[in-house]
C-alpha positions as CSV (number, residue, x, y, z in Angstrom):
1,X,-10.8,-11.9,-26.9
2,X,-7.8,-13.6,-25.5
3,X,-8.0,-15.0,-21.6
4,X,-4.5,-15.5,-19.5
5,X,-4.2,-16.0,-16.1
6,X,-0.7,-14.3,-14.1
7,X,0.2,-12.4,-11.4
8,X,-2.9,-14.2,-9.6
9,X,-4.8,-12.1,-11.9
10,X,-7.4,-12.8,-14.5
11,X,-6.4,-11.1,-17.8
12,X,-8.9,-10.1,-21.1
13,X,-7.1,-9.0,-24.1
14,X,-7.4,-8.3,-27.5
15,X,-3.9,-9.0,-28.7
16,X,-2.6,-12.7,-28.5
17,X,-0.2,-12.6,-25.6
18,X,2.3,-15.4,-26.9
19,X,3.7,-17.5,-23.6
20,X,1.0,-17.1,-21.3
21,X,-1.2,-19.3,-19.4
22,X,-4.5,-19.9,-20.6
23,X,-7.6,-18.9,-18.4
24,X,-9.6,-21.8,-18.1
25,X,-11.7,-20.6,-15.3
26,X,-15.6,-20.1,-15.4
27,X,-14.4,-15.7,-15.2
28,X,-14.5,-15.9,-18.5
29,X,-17.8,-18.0,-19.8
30,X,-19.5,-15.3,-22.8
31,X,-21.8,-13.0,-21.2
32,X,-19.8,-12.5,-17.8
33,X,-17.3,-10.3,-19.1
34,X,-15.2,-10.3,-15.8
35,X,-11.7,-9.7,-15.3
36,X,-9.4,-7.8,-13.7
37,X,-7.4,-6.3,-15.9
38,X,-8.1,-5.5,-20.2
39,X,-5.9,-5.1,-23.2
40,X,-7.3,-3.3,-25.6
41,X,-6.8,-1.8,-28.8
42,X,-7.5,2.4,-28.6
43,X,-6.4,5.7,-29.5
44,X,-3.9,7.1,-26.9
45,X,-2.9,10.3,-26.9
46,X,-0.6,11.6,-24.2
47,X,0.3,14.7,-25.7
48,X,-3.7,15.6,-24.2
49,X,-2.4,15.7,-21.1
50,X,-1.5,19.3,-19.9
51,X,-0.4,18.9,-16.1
52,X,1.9,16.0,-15.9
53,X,3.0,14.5,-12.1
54,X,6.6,12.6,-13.6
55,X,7.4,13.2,-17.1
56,X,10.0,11.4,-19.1
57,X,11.6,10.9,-22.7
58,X,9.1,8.2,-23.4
59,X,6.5,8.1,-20.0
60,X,4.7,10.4,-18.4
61,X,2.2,9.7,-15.1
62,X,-0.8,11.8,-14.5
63,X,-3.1,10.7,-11.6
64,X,-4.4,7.6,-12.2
65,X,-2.5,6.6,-15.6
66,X,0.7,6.1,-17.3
67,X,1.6,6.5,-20.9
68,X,4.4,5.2,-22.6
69,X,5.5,5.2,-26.2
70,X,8.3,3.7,-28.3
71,X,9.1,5.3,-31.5
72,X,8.1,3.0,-34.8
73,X,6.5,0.7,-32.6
74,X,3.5,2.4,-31.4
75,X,1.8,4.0,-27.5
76,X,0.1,2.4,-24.3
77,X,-1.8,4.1,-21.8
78,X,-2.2,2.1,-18.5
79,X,-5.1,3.5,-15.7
80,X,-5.5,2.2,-12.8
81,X,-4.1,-0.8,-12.8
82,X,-7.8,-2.4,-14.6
83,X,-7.1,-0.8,-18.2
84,X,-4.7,-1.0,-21.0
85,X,-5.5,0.7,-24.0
86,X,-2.7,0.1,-26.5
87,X,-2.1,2.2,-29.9
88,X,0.0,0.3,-32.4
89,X,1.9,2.4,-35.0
90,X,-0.3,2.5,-38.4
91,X,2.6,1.8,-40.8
92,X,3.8,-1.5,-38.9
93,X,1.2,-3.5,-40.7
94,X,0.5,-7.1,-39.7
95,X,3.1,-6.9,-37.3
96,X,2.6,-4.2,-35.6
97,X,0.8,-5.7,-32.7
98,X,4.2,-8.1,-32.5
99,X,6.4,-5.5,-31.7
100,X,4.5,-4.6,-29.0
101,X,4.2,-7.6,-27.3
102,X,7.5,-7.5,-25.2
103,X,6.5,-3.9,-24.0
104,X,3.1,-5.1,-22.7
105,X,4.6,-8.5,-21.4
106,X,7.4,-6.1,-19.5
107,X,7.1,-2.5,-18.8
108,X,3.7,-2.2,-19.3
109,X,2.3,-5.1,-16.6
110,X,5.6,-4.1,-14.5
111,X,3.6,-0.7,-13.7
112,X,0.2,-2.1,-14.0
113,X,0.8,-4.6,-11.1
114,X,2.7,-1.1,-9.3
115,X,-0.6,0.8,-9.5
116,X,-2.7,-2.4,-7.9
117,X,-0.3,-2.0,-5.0
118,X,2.4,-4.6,-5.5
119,X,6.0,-4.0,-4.7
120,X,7.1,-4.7,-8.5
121,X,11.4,-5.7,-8.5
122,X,13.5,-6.4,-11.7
123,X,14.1,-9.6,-10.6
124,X,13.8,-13.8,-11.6
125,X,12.6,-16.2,-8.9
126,X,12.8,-19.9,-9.3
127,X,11.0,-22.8,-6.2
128,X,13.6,-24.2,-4.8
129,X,11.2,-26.4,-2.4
130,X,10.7,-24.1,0.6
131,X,9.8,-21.4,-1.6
132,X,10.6,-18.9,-4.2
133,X,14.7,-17.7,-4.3
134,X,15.0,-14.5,-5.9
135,X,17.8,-12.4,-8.3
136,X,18.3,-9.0,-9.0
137,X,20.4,-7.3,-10.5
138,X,20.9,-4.8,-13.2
139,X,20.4,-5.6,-17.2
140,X,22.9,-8.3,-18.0
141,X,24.0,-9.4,-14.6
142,X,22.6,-12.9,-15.5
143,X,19.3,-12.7,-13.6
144,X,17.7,-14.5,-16.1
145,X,20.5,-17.2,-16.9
146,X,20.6,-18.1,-13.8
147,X,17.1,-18.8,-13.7
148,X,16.7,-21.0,-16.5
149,X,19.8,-23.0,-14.9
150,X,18.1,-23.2,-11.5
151,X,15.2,-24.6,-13.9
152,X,17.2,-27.1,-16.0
153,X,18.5,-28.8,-12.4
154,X,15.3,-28.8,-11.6
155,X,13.7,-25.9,-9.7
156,X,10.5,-24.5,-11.2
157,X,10.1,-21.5,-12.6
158,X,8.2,-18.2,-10.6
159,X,8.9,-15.5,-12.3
160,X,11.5,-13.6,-15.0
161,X,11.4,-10.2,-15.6
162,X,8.9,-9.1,-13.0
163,X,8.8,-9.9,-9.2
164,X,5.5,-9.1,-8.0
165,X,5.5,-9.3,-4.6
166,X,2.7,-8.5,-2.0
167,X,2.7,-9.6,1.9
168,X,0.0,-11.7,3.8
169,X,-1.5,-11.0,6.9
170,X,1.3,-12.4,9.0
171,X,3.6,-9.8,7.2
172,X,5.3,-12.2,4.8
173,X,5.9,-11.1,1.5
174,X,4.5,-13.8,-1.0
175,X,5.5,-13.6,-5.0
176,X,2.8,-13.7,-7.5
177,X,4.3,-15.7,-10.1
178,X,4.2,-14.0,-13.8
179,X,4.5,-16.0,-17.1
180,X,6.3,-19.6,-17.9
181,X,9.0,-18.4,-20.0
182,X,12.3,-16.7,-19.5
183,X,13.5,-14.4,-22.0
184,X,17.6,-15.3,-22.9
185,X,20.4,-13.6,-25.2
186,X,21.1,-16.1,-28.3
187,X,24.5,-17.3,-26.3
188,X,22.5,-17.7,-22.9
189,X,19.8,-19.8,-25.1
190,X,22.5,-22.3,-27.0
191,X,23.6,-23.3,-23.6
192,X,20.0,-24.9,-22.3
193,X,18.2,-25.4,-25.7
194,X,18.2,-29.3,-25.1
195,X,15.8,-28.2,-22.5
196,X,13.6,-25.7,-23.9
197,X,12.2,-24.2,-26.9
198,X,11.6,-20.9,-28.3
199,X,8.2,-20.1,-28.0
200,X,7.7,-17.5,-30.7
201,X,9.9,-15.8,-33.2
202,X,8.9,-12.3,-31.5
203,X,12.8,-11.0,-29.8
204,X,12.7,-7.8,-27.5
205,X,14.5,-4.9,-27.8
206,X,17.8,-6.4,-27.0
207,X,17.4,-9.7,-29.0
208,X,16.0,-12.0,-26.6
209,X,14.1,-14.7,-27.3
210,X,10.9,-16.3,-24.9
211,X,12.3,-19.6,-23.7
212,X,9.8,-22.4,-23.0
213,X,9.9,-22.7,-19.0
214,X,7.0,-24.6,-18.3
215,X,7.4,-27.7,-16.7
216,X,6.2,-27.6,-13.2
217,X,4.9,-23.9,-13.2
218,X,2.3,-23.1,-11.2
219,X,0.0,-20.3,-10.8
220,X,-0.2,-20.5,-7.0
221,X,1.6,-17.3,-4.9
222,X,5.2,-18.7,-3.3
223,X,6.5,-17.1,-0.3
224,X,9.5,-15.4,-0.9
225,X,12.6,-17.1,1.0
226,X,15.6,-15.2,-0.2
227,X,16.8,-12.4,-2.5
228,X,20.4,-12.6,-4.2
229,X,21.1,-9.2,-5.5
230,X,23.7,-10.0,-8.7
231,X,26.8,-8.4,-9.0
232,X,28.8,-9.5,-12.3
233,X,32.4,-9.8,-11.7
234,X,35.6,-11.6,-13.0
235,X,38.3,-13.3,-11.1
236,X,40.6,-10.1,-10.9
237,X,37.5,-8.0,-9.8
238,X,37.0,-11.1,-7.1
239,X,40.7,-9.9,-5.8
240,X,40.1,-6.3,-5.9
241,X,37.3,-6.5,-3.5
242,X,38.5,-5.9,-0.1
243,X,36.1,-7.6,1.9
244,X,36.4,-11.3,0.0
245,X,40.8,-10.7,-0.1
246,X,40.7,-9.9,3.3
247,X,38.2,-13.1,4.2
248,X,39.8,-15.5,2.2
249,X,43.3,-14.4,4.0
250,X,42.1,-14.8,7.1
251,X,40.0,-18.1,6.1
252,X,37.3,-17.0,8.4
253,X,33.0,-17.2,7.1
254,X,31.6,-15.1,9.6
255,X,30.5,-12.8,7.4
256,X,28.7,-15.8,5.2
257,X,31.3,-15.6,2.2
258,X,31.7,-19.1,0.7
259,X,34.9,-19.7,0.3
260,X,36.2,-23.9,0.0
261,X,38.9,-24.8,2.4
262,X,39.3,-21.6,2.8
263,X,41.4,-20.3,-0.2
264,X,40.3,-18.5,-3.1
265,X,39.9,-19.5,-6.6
266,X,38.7,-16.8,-8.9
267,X,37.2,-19.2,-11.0
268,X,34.3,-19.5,-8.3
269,X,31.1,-17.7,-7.9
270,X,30.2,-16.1,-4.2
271,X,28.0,-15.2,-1.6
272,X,28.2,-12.4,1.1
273,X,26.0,-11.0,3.7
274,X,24.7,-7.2,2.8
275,X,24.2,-4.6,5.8
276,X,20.8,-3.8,6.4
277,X,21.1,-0.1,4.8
278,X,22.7,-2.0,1.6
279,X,20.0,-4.2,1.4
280,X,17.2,-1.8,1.6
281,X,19.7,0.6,-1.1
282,X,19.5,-2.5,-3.8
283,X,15.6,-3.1,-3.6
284,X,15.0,0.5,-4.0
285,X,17.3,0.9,-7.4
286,X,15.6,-2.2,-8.3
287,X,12.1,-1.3,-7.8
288,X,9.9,-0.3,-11.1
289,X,8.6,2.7,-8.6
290,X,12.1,4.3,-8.2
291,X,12.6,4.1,-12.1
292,X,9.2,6.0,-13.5
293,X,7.2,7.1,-10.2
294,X,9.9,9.1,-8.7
295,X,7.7,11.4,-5.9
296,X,4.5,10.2,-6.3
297,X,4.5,7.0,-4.8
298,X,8.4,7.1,-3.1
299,X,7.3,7.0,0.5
300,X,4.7,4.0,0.1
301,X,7.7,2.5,-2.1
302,X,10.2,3.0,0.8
303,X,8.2,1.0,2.9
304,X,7.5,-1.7,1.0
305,X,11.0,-1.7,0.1
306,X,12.1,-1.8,4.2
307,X,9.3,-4.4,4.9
308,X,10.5,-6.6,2.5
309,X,14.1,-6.1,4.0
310,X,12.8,-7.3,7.5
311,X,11.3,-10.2,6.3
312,X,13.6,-12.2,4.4
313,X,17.4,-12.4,4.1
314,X,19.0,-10.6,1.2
315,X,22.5,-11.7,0.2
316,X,24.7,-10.4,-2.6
317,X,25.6,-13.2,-5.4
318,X,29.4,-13.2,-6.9
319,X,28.6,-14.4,-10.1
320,X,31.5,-15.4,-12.2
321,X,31.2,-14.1,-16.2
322,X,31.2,-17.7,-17.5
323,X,29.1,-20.3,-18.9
324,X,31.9,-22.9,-17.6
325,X,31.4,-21.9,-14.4
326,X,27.5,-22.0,-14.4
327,X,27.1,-25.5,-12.4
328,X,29.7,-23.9,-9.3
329,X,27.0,-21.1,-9.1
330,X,24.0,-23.7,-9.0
331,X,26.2,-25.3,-6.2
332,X,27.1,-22.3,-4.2
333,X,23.4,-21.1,-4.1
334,X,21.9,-25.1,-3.2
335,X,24.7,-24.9,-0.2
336,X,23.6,-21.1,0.7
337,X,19.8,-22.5,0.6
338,X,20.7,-25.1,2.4
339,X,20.0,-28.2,-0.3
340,X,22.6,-30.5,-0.5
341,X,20.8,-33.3,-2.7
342,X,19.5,-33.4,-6.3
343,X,15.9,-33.2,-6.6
344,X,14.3,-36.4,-7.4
């Protein structure tokens, strides 16, 4: 049995979860069997289940639990947010644990943490010194990138992938960070690999690989500080938006666009302020609750989602489609943060 420690969570499992930390508490000393949640390898059979609450192409939720399957790859059933029971395909042979891994590292612990009440985002988060700075956005909007960037100038890791997020009793919602890795396209990779390493030959889905994102990682919950949702755009899209044209003509930053001297340069990445309706809009498509548990959990989702909204600022991030163009981002979110030195 494997021990990990993530999500401020003590983890059993019987599949070696590559890119993890290591448990090294006294939890886990033989005999004590304690943990909160288990991997383990089981039959799972979802087509036992006669009265679905949300079915899917590849999901379905009944009460308690939530199966998924991939085709070739194999099935997971996930109860109560304290069980995993995962079903490998027979023909994979020794790799068929493998090919599961980026399924239970992603999907499968996004809607575990869901069930143990966490308000679970598609997000990255990186410390930026008075506390975690999250991105969202959808797949291939650069949440990810520009996390490991953020990490190469310095800011540790919190999370990639999955933003757990619960709130303490003053109301402040706190991240939980996940694993100390960030998972990067080959192009997004060749940019930072004097930094990092690749931590396993295992790729998801999409060809990603688990970047090495270690140093300075801590398991210790961050309060959240600020969300950036992501929106990808090019210098022409920059122009067609009305509301940076008509800001940058008027060379006004009342509505917290950042725009130098005043005049636009498409080559730059941006900042504006979100309405409050926008704001709680973007959680909500970016919630893992919105995407499987539809009805079953919307309303308690909602207002986790308009919580969140009331505690912390969310902004929407410009980002320019450019690896040249990477280190004007890391500057445009330090000035919106408010740092204006390098961290020693």
């Amino acid at each position: 049995m494997f021990h990990y420690k993530a999500f401020g969570l003590e983890i059993s499992s019987e599949i070696e979860l590559p890119g993890m930390i290591q448990s090294t508490g006294n939890e886990h000393m033989e005999g004590s069997g304690y943990s909160d949640l288990k991997i383990t390898l089981g039959k799972v059979d979802p087509s036992q289940v006669t009265l679905a609450d949300v079915e899917g192409p590849n999901y379905l939720v009944t009460g308690c639990d939530v199966y998924l399957w991939w085709d070739n790859i194999g099935k997971v059933r996930i109860s109560d947010g304290k069980q995993v029971t995962v079903e490998p395909v027979a023909d994979l042979g020794g790799s068929d644990e493998l090919n599961l891994i980026p399924f239970i590292l992603g999907p499968v612990m996004a809607l575990m943490l869901h069930q143990r009440g966490f308000l679970v985002l598609h997000g990255s988060a990186v410390n930026m010194g008075h506390g975690a700075v999250a991105f969202l956005g959808h797949r291939g909007n650069g949440k990810s990138t520009t996390a490991i960037h953020l990490y190469v100038e310095g800011y540790p890791l919190v999370a990639d992938d999955i933003l757990a997020i619960k709130f303490d009793n003053k109301g402040s919602p706190v991240v939980y960070p996940g694993y100390p890795h960030v998972r990067l396209s080959d192009e997004a990779y060749n940019h930072v690999k004097k930094h990092t390493d690749i931590l396993t030959p295992i790729r998801t889905l999409a060809g990603k690989v688990f970047c090495d994102a270690s140093h300075g990682f801590s398991t210790e919950p961050v309060n959240l500080e600020r969300i950036y949702v992501i929106e990808k755009v090019s210098g022409d899209d920059q122009d067609n938006d009305p509301e940076i044209r008509d800001e940058n003509k008027t060379r006004k930053m009342d509505k917290g666009i950042l725009v130098e001297n005043g005049t636009s340069n498409k080559t730059e990445s941006r900042i504006s302020v979100l309405k409050s309706q926008e704001n709680l809009i973007d959680l909500i498509r970016h919630s893992v609750a919105n995407r499987i548990f539809q009805q079953t959990t919307q309303k308690e989702n909602l207002i986790l989602c308009a919580q969140l909204v009331n505690n912390v600022t969310v902004k929407r991030l410009l980002l320019v489609h450019s690896f040249d163009n990477i280190q004007d981002m890391v500057r445009v979110v330090e000035e919106d943060v408010g740092i204006t030195s390098e961290i020693s």
